[in-house]
PDB file of N, H, CA, C and O in Angstrom:
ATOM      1  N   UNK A   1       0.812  -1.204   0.000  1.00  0.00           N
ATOM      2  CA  UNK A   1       0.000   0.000   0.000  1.00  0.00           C
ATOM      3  C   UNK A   1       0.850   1.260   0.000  1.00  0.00           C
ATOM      4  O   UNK A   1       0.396   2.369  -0.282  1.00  0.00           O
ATOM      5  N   UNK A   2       2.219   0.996   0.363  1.00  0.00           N
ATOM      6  H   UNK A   2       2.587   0.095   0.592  1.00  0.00           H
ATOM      7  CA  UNK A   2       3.211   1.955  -0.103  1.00  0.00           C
ATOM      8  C   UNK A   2       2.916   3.241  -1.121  1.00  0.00           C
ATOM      9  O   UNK A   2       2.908   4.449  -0.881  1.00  0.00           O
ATOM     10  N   UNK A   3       2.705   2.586  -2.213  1.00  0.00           N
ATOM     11  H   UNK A   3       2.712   1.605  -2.408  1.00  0.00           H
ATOM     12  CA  UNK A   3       2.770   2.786  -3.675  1.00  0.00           C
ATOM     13  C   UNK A   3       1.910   3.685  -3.966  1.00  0.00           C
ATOM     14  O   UNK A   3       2.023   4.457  -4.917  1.00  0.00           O
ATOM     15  N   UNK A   4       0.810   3.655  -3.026  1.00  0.00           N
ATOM     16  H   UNK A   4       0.718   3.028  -2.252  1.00  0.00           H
ATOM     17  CA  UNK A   4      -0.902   3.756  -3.209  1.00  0.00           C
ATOM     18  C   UNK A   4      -0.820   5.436  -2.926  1.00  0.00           C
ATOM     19  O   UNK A   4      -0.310   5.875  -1.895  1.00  0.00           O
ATOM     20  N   UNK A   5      -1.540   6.538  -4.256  1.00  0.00           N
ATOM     21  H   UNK A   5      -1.954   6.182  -5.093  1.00  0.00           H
ATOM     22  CA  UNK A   5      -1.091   7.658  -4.291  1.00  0.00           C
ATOM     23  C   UNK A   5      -2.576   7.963  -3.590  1.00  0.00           C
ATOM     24  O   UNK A   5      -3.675   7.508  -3.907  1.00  0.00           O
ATOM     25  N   UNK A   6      -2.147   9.076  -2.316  1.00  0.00           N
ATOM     26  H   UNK A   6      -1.254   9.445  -2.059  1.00  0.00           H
ATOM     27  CA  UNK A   6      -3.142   9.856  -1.791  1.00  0.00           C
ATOM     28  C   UNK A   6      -4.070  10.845  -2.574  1.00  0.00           C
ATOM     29  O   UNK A   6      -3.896  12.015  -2.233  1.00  0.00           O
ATOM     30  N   UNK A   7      -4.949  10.662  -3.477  1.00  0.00           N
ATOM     31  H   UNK A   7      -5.090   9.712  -3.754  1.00  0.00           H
ATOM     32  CA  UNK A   7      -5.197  10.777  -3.965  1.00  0.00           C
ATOM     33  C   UNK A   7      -7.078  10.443  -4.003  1.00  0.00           C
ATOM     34  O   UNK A   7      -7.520   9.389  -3.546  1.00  0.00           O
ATOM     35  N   UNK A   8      -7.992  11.520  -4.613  1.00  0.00           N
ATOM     36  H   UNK A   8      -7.632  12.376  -4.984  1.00  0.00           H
ATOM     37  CA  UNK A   8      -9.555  10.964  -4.451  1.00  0.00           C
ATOM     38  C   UNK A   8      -9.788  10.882  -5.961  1.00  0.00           C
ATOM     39  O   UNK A   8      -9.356  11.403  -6.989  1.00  0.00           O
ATOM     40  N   UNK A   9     -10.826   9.828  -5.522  1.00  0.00           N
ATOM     41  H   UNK A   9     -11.177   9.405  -4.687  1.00  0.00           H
ATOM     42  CA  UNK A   9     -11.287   8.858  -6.588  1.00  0.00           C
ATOM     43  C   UNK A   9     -12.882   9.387  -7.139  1.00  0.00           C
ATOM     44  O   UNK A   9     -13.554   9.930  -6.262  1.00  0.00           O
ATOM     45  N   UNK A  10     -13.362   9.295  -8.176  1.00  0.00           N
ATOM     46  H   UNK A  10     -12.816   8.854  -8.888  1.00  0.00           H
ATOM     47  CA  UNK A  10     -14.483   9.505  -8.476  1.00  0.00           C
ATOM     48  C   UNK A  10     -15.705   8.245  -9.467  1.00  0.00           C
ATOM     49  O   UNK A  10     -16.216   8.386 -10.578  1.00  0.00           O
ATOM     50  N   UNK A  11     -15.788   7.360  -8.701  1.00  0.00           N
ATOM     51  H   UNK A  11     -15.373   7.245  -7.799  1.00  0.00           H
ATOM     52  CA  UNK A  11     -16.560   6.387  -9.735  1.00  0.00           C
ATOM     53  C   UNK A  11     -17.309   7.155 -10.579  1.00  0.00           C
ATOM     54  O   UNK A  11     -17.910   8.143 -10.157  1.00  0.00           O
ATOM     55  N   UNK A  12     -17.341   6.831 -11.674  1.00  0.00           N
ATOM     56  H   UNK A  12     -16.852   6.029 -12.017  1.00  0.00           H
ATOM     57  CA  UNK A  12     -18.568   7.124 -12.724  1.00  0.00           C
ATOM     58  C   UNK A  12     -19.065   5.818 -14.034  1.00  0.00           C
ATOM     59  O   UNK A  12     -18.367   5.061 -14.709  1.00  0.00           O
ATOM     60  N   UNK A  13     -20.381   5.995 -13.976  1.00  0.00           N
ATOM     61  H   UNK A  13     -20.949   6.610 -13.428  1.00  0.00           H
ATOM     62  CA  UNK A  13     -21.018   4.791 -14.608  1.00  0.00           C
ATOM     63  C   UNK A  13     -21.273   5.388 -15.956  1.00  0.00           C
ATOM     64  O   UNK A  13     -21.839   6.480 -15.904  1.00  0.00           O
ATOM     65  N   UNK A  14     -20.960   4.883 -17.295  1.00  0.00           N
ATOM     66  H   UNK A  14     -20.500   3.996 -17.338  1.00  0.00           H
ATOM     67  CA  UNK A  14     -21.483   4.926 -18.120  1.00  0.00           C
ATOM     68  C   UNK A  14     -22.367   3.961 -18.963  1.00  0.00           C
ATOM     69  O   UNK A  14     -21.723   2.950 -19.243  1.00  0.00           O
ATOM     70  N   UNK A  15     -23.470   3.947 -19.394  1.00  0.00           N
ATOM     71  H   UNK A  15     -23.993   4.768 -19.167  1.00  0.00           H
ATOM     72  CA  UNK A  15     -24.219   3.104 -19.519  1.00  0.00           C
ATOM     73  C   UNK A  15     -24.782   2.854 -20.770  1.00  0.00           C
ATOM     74  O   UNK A  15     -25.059   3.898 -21.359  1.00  0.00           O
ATOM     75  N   UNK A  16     -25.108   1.604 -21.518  1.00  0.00           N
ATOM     76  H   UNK A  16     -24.884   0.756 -21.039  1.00  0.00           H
ATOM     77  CA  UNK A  16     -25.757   1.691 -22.915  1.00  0.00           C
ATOM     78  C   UNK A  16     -26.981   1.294 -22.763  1.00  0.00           C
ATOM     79  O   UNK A  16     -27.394   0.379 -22.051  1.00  0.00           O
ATOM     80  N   UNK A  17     -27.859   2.368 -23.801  1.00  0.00           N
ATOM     81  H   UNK A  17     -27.523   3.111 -24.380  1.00  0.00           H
ATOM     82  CA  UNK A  17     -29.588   2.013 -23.463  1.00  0.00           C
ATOM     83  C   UNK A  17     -30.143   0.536 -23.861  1.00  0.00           C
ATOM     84  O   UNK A  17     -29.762  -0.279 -24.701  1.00  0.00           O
ATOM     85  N   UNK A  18     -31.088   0.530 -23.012  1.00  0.00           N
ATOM     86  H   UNK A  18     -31.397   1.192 -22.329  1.00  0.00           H
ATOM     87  CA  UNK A  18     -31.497  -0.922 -23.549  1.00  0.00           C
ATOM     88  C   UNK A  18     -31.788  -1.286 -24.930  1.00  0.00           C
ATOM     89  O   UNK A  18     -31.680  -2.367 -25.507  1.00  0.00           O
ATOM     90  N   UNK A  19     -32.153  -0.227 -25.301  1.00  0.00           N
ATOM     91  H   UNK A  19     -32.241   0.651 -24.832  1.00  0.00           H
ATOM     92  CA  UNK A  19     -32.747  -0.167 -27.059  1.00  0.00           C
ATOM     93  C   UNK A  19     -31.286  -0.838 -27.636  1.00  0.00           C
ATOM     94  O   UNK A  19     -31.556  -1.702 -28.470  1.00  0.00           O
ATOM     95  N   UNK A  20     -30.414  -0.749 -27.514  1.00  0.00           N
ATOM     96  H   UNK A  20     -30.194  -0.047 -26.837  1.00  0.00           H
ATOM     97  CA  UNK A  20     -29.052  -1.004 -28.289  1.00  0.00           C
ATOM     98  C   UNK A  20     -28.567  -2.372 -27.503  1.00  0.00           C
ATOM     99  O   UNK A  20     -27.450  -2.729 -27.879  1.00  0.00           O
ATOM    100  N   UNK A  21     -28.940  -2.903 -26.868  1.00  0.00           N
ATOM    101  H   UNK A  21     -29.847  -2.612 -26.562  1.00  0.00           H
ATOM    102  CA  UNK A  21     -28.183  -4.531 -26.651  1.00  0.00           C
ATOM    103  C   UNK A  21     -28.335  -5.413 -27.863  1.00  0.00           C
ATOM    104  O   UNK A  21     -27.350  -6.035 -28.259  1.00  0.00           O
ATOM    105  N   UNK A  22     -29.351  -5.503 -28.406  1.00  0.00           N
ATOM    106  H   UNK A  22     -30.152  -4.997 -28.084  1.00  0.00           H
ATOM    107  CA  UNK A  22     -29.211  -6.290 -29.290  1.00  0.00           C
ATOM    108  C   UNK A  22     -28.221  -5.790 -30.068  1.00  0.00           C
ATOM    109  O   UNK A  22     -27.392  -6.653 -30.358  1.00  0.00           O
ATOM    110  N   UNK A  23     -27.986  -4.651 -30.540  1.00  0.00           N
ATOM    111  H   UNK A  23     -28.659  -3.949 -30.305  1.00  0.00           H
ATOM    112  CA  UNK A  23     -26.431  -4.298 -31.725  1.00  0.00           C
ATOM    113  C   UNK A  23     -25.668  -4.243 -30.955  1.00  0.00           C
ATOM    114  O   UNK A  23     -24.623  -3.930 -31.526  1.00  0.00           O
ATOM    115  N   UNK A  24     -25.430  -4.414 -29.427  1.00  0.00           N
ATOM    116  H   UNK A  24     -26.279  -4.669 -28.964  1.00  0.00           H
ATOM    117  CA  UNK A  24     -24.527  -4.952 -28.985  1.00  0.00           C
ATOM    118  C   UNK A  24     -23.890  -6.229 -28.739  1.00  0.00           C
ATOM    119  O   UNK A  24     -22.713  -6.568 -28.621  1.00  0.00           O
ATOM    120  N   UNK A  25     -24.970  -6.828 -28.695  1.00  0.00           N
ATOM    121  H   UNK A  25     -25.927  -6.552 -28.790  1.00  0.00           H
ATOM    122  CA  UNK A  25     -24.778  -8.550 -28.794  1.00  0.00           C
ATOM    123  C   UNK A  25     -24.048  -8.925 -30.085  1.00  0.00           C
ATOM    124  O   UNK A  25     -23.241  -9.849 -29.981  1.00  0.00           O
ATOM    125  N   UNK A  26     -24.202  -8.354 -31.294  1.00  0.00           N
ATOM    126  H   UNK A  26     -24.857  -7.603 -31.379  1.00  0.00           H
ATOM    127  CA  UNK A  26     -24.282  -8.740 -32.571  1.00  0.00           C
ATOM    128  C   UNK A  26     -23.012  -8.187 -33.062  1.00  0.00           C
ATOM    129  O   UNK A  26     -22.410  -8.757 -33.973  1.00  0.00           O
ATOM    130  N   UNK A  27     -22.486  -6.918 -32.419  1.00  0.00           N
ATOM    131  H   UNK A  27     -22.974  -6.455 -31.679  1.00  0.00           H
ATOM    132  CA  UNK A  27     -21.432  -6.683 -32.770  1.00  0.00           C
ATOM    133  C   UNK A  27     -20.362  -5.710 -31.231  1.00  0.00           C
ATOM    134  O   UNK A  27     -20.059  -4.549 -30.956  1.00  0.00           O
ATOM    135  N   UNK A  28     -20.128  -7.253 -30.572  1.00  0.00           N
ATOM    136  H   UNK A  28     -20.374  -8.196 -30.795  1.00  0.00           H
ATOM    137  CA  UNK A  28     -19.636  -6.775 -29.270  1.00  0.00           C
ATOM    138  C   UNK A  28     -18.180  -5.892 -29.292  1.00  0.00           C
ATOM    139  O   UNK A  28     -18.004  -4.849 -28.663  1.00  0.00           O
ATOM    140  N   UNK A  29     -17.478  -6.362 -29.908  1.00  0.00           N
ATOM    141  H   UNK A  29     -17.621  -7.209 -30.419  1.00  0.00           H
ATOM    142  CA  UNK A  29     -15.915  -5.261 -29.927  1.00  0.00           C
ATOM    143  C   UNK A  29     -16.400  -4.424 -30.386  1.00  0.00           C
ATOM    144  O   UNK A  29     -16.853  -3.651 -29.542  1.00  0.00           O
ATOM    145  N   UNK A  30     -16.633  -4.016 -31.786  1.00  0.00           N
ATOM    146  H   UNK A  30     -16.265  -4.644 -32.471  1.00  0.00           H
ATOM    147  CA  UNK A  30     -17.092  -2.510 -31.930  1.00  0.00           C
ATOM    148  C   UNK A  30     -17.994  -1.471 -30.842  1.00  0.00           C
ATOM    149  O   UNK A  30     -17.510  -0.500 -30.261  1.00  0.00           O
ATOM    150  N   UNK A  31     -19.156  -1.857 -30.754  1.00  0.00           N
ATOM    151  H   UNK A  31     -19.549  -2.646 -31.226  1.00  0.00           H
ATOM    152  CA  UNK A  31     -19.693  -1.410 -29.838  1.00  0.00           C
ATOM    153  C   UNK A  31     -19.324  -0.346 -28.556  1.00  0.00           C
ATOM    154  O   UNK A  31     -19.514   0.850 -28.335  1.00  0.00           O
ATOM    155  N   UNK A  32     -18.399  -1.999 -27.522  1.00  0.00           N
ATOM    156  H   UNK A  32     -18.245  -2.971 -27.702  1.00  0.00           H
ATOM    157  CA  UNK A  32     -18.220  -1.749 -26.395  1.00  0.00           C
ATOM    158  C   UNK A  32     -16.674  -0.629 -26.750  1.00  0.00           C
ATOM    159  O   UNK A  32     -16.316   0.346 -26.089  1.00  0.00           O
ATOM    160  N   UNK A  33     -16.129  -1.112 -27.786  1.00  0.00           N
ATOM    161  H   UNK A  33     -16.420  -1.903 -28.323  1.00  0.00           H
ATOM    162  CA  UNK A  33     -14.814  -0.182 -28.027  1.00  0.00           C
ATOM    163  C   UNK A  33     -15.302   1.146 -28.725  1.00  0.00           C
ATOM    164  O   UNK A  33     -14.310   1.709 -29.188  1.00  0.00           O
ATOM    165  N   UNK A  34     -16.328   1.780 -28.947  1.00  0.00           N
ATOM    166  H   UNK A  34     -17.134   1.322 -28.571  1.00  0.00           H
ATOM    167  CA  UNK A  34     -17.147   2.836 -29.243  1.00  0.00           C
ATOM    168  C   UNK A  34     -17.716   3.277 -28.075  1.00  0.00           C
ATOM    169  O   UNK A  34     -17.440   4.468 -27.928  1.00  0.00           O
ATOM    170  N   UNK A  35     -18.435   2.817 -27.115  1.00  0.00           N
ATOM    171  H   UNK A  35     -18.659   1.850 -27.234  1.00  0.00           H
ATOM    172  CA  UNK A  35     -18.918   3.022 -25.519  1.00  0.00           C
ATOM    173  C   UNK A  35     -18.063   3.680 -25.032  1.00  0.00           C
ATOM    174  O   UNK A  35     -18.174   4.869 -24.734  1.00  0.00           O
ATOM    175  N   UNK A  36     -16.621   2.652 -24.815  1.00  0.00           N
ATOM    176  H   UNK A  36     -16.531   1.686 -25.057  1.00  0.00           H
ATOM    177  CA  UNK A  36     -15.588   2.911 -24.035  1.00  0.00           C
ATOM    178  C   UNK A  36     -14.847   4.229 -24.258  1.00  0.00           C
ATOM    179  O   UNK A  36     -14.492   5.029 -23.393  1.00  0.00           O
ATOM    180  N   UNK A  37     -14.658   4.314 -25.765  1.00  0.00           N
ATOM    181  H   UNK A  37     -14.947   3.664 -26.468  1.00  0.00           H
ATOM    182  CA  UNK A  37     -14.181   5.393 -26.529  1.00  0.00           C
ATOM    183  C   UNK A  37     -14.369   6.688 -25.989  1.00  0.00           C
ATOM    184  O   UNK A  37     -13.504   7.351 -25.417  1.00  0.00           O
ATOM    185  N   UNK A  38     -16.131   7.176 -26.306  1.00  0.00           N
ATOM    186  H   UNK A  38     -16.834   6.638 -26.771  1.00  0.00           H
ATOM    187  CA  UNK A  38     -16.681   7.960 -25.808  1.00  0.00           C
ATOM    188  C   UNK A  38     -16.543   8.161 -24.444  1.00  0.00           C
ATOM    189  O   UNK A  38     -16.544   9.367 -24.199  1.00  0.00           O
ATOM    190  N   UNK A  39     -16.406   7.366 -23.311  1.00  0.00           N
ATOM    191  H   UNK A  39     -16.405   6.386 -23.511  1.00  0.00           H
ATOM    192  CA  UNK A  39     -16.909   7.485 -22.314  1.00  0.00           C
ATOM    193  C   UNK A  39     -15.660   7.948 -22.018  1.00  0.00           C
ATOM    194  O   UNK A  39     -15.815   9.164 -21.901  1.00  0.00           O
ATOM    195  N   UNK A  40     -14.503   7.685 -21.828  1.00  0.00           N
ATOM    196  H   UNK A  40     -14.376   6.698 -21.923  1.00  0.00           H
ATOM    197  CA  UNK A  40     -13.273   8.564 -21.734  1.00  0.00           C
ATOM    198  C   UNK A  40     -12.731   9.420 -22.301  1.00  0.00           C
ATOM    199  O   UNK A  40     -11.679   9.896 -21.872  1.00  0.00           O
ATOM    200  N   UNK A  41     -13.395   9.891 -23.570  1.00  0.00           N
ATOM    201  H   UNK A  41     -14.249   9.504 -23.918  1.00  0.00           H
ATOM    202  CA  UNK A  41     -12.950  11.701 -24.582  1.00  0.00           C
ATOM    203  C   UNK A  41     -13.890  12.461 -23.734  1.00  0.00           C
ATOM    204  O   UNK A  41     -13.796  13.676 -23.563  1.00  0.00           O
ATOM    205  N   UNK A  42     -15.125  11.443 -23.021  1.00  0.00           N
ATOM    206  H   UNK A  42     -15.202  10.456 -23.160  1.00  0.00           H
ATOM    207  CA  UNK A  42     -16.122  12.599 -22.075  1.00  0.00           C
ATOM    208  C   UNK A  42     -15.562  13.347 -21.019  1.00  0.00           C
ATOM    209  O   UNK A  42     -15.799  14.497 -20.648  1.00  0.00           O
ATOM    210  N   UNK A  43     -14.806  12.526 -20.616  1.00  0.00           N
ATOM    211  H   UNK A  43     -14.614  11.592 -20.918  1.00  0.00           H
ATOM    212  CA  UNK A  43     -14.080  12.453 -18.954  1.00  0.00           C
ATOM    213  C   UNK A  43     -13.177  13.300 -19.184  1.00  0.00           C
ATOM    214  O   UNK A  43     -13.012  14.229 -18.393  1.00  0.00           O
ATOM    215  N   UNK A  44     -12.382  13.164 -20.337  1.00  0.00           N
ATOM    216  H   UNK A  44     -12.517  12.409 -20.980  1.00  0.00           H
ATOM    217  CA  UNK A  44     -10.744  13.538 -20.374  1.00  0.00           C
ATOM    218  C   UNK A  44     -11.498  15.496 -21.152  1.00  0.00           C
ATOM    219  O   UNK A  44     -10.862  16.516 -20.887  1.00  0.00           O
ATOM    220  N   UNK A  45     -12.048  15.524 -21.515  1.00  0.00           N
ATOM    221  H   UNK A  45     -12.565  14.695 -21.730  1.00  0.00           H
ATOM    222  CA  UNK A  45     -13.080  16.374 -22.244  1.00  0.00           C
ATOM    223  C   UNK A  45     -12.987  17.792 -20.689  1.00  0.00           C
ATOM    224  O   UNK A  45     -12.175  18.699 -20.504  1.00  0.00           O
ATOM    225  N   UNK A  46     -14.144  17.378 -19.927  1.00  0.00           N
ATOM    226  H   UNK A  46     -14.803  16.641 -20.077  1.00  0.00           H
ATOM    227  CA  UNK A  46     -14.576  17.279 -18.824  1.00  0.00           C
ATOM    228  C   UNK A  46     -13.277  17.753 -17.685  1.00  0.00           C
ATOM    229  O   UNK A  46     -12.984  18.856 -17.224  1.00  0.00           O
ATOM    230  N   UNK A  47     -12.778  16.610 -17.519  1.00  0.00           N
ATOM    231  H   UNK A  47     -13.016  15.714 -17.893  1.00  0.00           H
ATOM    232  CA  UNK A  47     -11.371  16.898 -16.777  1.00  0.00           C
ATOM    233  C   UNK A  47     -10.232  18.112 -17.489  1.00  0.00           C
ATOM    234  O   UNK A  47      -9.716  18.925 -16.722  1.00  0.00           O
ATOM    235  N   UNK A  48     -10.000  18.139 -18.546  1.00  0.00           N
ATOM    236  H   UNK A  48     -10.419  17.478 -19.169  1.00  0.00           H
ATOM    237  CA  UNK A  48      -9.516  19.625 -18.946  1.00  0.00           C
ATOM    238  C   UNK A  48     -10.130  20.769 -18.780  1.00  0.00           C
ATOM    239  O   UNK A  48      -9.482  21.814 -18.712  1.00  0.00           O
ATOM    240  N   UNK A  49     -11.295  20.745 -18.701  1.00  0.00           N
ATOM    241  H   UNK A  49     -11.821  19.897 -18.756  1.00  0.00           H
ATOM    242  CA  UNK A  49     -12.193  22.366 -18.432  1.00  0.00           C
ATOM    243  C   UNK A  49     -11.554  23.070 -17.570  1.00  0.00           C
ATOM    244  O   UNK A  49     -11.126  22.428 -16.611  1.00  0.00           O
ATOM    245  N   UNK A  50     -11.330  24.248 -17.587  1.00  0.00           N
ATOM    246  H   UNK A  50     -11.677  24.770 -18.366  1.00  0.00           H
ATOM    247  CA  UNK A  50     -10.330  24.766 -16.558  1.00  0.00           C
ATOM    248  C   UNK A  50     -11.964  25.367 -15.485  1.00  0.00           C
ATOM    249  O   UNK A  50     -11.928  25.601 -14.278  1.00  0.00           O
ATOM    250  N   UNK A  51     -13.000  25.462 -16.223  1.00  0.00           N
ATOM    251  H   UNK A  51     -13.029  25.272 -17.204  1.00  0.00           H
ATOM    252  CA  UNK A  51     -14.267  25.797 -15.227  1.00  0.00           C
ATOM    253  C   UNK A  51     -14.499  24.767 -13.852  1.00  0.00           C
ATOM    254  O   UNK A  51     -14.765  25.166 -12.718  1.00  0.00           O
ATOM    255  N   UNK A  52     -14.340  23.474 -14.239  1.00  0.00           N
ATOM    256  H   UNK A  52     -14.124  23.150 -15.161  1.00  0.00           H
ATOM    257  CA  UNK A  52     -14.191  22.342 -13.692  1.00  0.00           C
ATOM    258  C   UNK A  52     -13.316  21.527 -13.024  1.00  0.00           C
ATOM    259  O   UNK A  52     -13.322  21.245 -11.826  1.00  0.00           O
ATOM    260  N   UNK A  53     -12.507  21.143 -13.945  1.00  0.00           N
ATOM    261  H   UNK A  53     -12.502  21.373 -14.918  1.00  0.00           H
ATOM    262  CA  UNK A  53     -10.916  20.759 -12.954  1.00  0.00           C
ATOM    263  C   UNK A  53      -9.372  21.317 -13.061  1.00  0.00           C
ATOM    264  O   UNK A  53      -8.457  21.622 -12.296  1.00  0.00           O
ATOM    265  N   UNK A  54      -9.665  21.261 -14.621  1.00  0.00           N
ATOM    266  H   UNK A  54     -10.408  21.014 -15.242  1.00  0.00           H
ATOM    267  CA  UNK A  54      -8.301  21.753 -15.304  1.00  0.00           C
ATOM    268  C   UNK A  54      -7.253  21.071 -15.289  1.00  0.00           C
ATOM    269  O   UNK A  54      -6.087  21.463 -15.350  1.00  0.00           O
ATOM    270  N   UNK A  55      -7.672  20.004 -15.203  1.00  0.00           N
ATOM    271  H   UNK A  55      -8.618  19.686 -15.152  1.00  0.00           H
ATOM    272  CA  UNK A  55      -6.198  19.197 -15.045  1.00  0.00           C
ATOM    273  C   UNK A  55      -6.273  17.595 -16.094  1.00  0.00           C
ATOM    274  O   UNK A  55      -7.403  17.432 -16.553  1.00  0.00           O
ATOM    275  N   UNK A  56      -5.764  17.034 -16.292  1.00  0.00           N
ATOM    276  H   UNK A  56      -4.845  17.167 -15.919  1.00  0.00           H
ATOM    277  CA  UNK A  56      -5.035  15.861 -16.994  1.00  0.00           C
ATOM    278  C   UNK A  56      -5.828  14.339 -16.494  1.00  0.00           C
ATOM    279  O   UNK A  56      -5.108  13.353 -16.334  1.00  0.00           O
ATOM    280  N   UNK A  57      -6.999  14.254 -16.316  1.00  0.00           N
ATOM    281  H   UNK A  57      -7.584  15.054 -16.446  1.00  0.00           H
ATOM    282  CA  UNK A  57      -7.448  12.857 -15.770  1.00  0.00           C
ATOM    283  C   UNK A  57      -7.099  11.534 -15.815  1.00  0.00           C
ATOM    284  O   UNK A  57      -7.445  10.954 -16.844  1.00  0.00           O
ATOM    285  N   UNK A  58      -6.442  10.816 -14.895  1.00  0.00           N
ATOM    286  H   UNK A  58      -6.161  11.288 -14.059  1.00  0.00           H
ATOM    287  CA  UNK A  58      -5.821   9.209 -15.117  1.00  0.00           C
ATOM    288  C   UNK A  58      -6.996   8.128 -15.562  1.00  0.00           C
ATOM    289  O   UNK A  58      -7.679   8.304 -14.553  1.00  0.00           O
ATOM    290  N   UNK A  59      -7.611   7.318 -16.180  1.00  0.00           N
ATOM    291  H   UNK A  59      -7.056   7.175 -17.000  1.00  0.00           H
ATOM    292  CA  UNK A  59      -8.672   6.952 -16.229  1.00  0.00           C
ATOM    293  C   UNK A  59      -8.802   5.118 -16.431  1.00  0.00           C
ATOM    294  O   UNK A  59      -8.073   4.517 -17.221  1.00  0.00           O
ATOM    295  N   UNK A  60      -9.633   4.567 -15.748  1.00  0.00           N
ATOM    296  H   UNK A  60     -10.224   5.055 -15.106  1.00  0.00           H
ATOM    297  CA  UNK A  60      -9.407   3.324 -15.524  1.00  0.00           C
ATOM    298  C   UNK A  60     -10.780   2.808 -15.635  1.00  0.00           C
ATOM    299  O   UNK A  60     -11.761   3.002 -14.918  1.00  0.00           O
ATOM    300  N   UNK A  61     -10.593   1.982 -16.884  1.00  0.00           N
ATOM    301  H   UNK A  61      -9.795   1.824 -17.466  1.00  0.00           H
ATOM    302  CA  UNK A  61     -11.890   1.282 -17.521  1.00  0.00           C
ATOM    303  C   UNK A  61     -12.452  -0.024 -17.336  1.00  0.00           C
ATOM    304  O   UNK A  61     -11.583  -0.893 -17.272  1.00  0.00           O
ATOM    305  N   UNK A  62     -13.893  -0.531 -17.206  1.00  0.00           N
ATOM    306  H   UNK A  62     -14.599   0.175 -17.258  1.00  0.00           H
ATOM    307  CA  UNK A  62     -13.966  -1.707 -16.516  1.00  0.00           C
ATOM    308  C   UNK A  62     -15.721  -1.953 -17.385  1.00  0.00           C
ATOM    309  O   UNK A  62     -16.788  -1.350 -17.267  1.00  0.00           O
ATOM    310  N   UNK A  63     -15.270  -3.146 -18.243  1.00  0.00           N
ATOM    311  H   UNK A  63     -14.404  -3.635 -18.340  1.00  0.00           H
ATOM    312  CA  UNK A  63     -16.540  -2.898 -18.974  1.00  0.00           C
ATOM    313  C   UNK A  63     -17.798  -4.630 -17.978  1.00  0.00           C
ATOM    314  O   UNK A  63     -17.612  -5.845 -17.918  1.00  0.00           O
ATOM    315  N   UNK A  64     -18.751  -3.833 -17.521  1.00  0.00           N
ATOM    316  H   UNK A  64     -18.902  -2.846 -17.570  1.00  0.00           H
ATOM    317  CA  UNK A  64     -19.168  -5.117 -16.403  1.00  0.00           C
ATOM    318  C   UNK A  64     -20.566  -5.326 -17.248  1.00  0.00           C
ATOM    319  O   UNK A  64     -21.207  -4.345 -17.624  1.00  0.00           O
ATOM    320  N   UNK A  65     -21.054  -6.866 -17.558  1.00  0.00           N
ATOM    321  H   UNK A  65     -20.533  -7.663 -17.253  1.00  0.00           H
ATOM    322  CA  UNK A  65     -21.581  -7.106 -18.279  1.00  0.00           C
ATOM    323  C   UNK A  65     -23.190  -6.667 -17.598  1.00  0.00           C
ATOM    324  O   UNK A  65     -23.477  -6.063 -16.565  1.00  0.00           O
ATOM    325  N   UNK A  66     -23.927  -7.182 -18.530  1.00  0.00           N
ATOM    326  H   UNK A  66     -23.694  -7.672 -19.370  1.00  0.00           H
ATOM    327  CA  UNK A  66     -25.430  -7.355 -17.983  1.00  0.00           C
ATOM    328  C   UNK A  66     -26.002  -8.195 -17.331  1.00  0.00           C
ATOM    329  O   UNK A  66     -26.915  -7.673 -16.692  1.00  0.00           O
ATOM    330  N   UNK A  67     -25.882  -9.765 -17.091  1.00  0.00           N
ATOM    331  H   UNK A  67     -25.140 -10.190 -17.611  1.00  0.00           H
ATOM    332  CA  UNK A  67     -26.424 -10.419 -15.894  1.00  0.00           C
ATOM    333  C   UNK A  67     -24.689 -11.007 -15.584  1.00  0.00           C
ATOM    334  O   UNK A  67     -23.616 -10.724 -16.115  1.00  0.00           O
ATOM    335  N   UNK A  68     -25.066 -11.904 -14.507  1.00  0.00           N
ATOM    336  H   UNK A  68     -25.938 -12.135 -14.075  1.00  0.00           H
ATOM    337  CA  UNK A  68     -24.361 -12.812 -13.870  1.00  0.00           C
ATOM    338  C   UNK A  68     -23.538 -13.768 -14.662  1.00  0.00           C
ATOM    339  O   UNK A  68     -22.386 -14.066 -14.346  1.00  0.00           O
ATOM    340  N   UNK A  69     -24.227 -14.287 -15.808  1.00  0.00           N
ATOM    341  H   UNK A  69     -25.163 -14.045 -16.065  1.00  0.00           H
ATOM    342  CA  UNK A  69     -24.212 -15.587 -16.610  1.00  0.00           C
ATOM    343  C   UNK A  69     -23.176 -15.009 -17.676  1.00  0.00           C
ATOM    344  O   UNK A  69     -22.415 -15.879 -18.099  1.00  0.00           O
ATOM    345  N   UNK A  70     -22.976 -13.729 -18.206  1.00  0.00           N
ATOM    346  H   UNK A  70     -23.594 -13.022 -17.862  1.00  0.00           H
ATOM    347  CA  UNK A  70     -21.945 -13.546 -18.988  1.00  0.00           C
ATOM    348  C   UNK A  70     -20.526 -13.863 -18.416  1.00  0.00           C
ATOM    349  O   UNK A  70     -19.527 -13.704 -19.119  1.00  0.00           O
TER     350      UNK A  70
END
C-alpha cells in the first residue's frame, strides 16, 4: 500500500440504453470499443475544463456485463 497515491477517486457509470443490446450482442468489440471510446474523450473532455478541474485525468476502464451468466 506503499505505492498507493493519496489521492480521491471519483466512480462514474457509463451506460448503454437498452434499445441497443441487441447491436450490442451482434457486434460486441465494436460497440463496447465505441462506448468505451466515448466514455473517456467525455471524462478527459470534462477533466480539462479549466471551469471544472483543469487538469489531466488518469482513467481506468472496466466494462461489467449485464447479468451474472456472462
Amino acid at each position: 500500500m506503499a505505492r498507493v497515491l493519496a489521492v480521491d477517486d471519483f466512480p462514474v457509470v457509463c451506460t448503454l440504453p437498452s434499445a441497443r443490446r441487441s447491436l450490442a450482442l451482434g457486434h460486441r468489440r465494436r460497440v463496447f470499443a465505441h462506448l468505451l471510446r466515448a466514455a473517456a474523450e467525455t471524462l478527459l473532455a470534462l477533466g480539462r475544463d479549466p471551469k471544472r478541474l483543469g487538469a489531466e485525468l488518469g482513467i481506468t476502464a472496466v466494462l461489467h456485463p449485464w447479468t451474472r451468466e456472462l
